[in-house]
N, C-alpha and C positions, 0 to 999 in steps of 0.2 A: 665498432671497436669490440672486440670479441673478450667477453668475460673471464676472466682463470677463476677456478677455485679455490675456497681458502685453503691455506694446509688443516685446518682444523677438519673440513668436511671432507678433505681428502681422505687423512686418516680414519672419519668416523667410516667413512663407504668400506674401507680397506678392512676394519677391526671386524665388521658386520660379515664382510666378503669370510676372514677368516676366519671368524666364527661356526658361521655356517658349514664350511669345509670342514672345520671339526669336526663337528657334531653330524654332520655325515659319514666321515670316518670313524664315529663310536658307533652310531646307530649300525654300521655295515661288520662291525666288528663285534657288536654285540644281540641289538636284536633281529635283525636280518641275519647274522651267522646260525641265532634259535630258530630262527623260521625255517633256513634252509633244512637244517638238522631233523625237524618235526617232520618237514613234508617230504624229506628222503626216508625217517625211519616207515612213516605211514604210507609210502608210492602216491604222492598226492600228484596228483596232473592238471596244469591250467584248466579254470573255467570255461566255456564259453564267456565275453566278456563284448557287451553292448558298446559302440562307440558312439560317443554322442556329438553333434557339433559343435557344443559349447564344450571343451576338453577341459577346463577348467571347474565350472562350478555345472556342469549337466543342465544349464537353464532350459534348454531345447525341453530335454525330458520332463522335467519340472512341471514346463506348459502346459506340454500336450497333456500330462495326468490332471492335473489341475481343470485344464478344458472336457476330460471326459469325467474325472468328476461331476464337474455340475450338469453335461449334460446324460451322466446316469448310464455309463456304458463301460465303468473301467474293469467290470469283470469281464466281459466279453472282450474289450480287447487285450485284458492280461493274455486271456487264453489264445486270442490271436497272435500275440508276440510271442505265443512259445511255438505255436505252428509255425510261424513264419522263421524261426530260427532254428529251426528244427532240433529243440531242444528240450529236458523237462527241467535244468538247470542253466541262470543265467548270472553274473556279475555285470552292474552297472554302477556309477557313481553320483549322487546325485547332490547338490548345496554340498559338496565334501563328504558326506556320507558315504561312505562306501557300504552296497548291498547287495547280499548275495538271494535271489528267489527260485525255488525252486517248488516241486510239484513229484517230489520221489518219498514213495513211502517209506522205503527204508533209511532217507533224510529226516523224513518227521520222527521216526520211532526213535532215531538218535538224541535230537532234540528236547523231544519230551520223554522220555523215558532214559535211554542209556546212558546220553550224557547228559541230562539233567541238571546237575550244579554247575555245567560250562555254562548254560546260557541265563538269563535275567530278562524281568517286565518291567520291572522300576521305570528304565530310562525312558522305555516304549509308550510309557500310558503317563507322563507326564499331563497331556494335555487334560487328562479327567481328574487329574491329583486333587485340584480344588473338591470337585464334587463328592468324590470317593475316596480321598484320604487315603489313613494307611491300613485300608480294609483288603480282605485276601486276594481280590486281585487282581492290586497294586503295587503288592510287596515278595520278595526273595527271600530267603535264606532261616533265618531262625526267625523272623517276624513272621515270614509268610507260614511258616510250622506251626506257630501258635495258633495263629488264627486257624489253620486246617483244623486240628486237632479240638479247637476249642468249639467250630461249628460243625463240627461233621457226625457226632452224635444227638444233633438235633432231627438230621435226618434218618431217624432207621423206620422201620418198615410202616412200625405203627403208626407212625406221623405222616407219611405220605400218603397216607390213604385214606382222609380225613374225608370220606364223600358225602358227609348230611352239609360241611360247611360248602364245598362246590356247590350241591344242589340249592341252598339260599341262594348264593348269586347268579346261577343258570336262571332260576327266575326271574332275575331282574331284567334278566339277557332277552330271554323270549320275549318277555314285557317290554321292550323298549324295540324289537323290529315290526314293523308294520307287516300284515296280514291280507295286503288287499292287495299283492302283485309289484309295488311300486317297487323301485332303486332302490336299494342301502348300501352302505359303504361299511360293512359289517368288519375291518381292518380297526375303525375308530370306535368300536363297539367292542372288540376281544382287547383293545388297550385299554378302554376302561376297566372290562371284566377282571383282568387279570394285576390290574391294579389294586381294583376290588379285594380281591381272591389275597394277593401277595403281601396286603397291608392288617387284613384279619388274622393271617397265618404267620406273620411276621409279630404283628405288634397287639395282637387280641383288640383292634378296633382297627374297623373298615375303613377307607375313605367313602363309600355305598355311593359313588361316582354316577352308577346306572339304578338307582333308588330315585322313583319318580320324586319323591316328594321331601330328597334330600335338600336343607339349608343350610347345613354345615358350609360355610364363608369358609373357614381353615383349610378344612377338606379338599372343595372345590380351587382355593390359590394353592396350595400344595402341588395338585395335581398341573393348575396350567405351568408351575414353576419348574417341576420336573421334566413336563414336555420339553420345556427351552432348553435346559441343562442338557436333554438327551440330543438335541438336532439344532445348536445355535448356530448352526451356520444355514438354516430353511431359509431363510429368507435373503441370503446373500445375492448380489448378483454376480457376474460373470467376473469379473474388476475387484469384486472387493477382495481383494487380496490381504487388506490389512486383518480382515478379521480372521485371519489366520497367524499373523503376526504381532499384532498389537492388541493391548489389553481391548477385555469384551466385559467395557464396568456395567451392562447389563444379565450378562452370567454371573459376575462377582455378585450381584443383590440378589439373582434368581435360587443361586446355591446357597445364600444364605438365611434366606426365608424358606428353603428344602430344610436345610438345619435346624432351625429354630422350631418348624412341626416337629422333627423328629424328639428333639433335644425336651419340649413341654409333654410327647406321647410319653418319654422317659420318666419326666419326674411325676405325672399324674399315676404311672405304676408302681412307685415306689409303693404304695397302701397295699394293692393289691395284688402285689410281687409276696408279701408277708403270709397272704391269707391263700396265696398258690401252693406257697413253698408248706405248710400246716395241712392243706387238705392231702398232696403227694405224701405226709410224713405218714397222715393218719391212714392213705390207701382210698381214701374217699376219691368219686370222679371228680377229675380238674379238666378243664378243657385245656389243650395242649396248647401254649403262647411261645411262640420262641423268644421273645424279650426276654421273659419270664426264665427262662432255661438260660441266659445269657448272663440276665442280672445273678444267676446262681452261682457263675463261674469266674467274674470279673466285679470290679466297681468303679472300674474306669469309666465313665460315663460318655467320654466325646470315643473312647474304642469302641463301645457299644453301638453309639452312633452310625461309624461309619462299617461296619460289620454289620449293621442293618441294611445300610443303603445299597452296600455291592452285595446283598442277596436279592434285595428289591428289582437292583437292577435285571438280574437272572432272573426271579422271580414275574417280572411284567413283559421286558423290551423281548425279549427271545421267548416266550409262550405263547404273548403274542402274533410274534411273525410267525411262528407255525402256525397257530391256528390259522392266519390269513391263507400259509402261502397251502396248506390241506384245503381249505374251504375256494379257493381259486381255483385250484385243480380239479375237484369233485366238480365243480359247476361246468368246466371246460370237458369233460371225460362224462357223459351220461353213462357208456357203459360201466366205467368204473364204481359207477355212485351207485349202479342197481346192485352190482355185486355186494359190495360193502352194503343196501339196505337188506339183502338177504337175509347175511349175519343181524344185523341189527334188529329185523323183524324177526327172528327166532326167538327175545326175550319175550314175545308179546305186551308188550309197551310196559314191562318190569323197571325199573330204576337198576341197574346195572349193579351187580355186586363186584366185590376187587378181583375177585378169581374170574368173575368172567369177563372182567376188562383183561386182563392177563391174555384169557382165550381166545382170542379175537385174533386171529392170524394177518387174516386181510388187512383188517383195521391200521395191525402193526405197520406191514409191507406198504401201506398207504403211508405209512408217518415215516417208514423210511427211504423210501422214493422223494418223499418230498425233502427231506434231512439233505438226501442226496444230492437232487439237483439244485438245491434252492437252500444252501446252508444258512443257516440263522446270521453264523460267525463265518464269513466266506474269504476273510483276508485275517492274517493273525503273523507276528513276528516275535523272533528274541534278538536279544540283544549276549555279541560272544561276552564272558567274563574274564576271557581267558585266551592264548592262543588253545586252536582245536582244531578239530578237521570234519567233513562228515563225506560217509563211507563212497558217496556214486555223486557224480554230476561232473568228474571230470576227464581228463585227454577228449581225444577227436571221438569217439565217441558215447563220450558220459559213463562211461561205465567204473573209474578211477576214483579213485579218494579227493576230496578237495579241501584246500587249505585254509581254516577262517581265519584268521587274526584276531586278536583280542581288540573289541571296539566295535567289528562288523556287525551289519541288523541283519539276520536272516529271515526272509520273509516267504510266509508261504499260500499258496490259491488254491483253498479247497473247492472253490466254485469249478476251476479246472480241470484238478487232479478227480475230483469226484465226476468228469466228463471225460477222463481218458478212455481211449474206443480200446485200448490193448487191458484194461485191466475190467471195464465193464461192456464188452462186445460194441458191435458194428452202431446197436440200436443205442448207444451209452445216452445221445440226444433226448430220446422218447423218455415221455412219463409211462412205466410200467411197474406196475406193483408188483407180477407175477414174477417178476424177476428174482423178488426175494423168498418167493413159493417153494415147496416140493412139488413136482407135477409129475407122475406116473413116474417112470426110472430116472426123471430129472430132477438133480438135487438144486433146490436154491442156492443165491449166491449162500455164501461163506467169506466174511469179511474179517481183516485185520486191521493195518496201518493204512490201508487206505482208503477208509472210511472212517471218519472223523469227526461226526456232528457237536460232538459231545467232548470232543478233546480226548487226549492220553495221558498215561502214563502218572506219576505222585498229583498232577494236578488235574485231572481227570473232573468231569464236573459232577459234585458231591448232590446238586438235586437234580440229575438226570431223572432219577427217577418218579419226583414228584413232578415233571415236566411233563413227561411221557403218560403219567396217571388222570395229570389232569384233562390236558387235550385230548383224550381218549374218551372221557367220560363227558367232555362240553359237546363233543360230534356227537358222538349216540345219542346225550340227551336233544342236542337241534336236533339230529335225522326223527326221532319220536317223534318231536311238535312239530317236524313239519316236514310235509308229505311229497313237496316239489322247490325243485329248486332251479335256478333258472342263470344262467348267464349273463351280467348287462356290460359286459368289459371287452370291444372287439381286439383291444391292441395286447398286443405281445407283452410278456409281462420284464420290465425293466425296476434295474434296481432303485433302492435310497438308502442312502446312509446313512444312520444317526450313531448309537452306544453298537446296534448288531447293524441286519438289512431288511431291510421293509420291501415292500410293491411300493413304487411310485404311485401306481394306480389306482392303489387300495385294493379291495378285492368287493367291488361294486355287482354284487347280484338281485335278484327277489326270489323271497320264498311263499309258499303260501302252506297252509295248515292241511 
């Protein structure tokens, strides 16, 4: 007996049916009329645009990134799927998201520079929201200005170059690798340093992580709570998909015991925040504390907080992987490491002053070879605020204006773009430092928008330069103590992901004195 439906459900399908028809006909009458308008006044021309076989919700896609996530290969095939498409701009859709990635420098320069207040991180960096709150950067528009403005004269010159505090914990550095040839995993060795390094300079007390005969209990959970917070997904397996989706009530407690260090280093400086701010009055030496300089300009205590945490983060996660991904390379390049000990051995075992970290050309060309192939931050996005467009990546071929929509995540692969053979020659693969040399009538490179370690444009990164200060001066001072250095990592070097990119592999050598 064949069912009718009720008239009640007939009409609700019908009201639904017309509904939608509507609202199609506004949406076509109104913002689809501003679309076409935008991208006729600006000559935009279709993307390239990925088809997936899931047309709906892009699952396919989903997968396979997900699959190469875990197994540590999604920069390489980012870079493959733009070979294979032969494109450096693509549109794909993915869970509904619609996203545009491209690898054009004069895409990024837009971005982050020209049109600037079109795009936003807010939406993007949700998932770190908990850890790092509404610290700079987390946040857009006149919040993210404060925070600029409010941390960015903590960095001037005189503070980045604070070398007697490097040299306390290069000691601890030397002190804690073995000397008789064996393995180190010297990756887990520049995280603690620089954890070190980032929590004296930050908050005028170390967590002294690589101090043999450190007990600090606080310190030491701090530090395993931070690890988690930076990489909760290390221990996932292939399946777990929920911890991607569903609450992680073991990062809710991990972030919030990160907090609570932070939150008691705060109120234990209130004393000695009084007797900072009286010695600066009086001209007396004060050792430089950024708390200290924070607590001067705010008294918000939880803004403090997390204005602490996302310099930490820049301060440890990304000095880190340089150092690793320098000290990996010098191990794998012998010739490279004698050159560089040339320079080094010309101070004759002097402790480095700031001009002659300055002078050290090679040294540079070393740190930006490695910036290069091996970026810290090698995947990064906005989110549009606005309809927009950006200048190249469309018609057949790429060279047209493309249309964003307000909503779309543009996302872009410096790991890529920083291996393009057309803007870094034939050799872009190879690790070569000389590349960035003068050499007889040859001028080194000369870089703009597409080179990008360090980010562009209003948010450009405010402690490049104590970045750059320091791992210049932790190399030198190892190349002094220690006179060889040795390889123990046969395999090719793959990524990891946590806050930036690590070596899966660490960066496992021996040295000896």
């Amino acid at each position: 007996m064949a069912v009718i439906p009720s008239p009640l459900l007939l009409k609700t399908i019908a009201c639904i049916g017309i509904s939608y028809c509507l609202y199609r006909l506004y949406w076509n009458f109104t913002k689809a009329a501003a679309h076409r308008r935008l991208s006729k006044d600006h000559h935009c021309e279709p993307v390239k645009k990925v088809v997936t076989k899931d047309p709906v919700f892009g699952l396919d896609w989903f997968w396979t990134n997900f699959a190469q996530f875990k197994e540590h290969v999604v920069l390489e095939s980012t870079q493959r799927k733009l070979a294979l498409l032969k494109t450096n701009t693509f549109y794909v859709s993915v869970l509904r998201q619609p996203l545009i990635l491209t690898i054009e420098p004069e895409n990024l320069k837009t971005i982050l520079s020209l049109n600037f207040k079109s795009y936003g991180v807010e939406e993007e960096r949700k998932g770190v929201g908990l850890l790092l709150g509404d610290g700079i950067f987390m946040t857009d528009g006149a919040s993210w200005q404060h925070s600029r403005n409010m941390l960015r004269p903590n960095f001037v010159r005189s503070q980045v170059g604070d070398l007697p505090m490097f040299e306390t914990h290069v000691k601890q550095l030397t002190a804690a690798i073995p000397r008789d040839g064996s393995t180190v995993d010297l990756q887990g060795l520049f995280i603690r340093l620089t954890l070190d390094i980032a929590t004296e300079f930050l908050f005028g007390t170390s967590t002294n992580s690589l101090a043999p005969s450190n007990s600090d209990d606080s310190s030491i959970k701090f530090a395993k709570s931070f690890d988690y917070c930076s990489d909760p997904l290390k221990d996932a397996g292939m399946w777990d998909i929920w911890k991607v989706f569903l609450p992680d009530w073991q990062y809710r407690r991990e972030c919030r015991s990160v907090h609570e260090f932070v939150d008691t280093l705060i109120e234990n400086s209130l004393p000695m925040h009084a007797s900072y701010e009286s010695k600066k009055a009086s001209s007396a030496a004060a050792r430089y504390v950024f708390l200290y300089e924070l607590m001067s300009q705010t008294s918000d205590k939880v803004k403090i907080r997390y204005e602490l945490l996302n310099i930490l983060v820049a301060g440890r996660d990304t000095t880190a992987s340089l150092l690793s991904i320098v000290w990996l390379q010098l191990s794998k390049h012998p010739e490279i490491l004698a050159r560089l000990r040339e320079d080094v051995d010309a101070l004759d075992g002097e402790i480095p002053s700031l001009e002659q970290l300055r002078n050290m050309k090679y040294l540079r060309a070393v740190l930006n070879e490695s910036l290069r192939l091996y970026p810290v931050l090698p995947h990064n996005s906005r989110k549009a605020l606005e309809d927009t467009f950006l200048p190249v990546g469309g018609g057949k071929d790429g060279t047209s204006p493309v249309f964003v929509p307000k909503g779309h995540t543009v996302q872009w692969s410096l790991f890529a773009m920083h291996r393009r053979k057309d803007l870094y020659g034939e050799d872009a693969d190879l690790f070569k430092p000389e590349r960035w040399l003068d050499q007889n009538d040859r001028k080194g490179l000369r870089v703009g928008w597409e080179f990008l370690p360090f980010n562009g444009g209003p948010r450009v990164c405010i402690g490049q330069q104590f970045a750059v200060t320091e791992v210049s001066y932790i190399t030198i001072r190892l190349l002094q103590e220690f006179s060889q250095l040795e390889s123990r990592d046969p395999e090719p070097w793959r990524e990891h992901f946590t806050l930036v990119c690590n070596s899966l592999n660490g960066c496992k050598v021996a040295l000896l004195p």
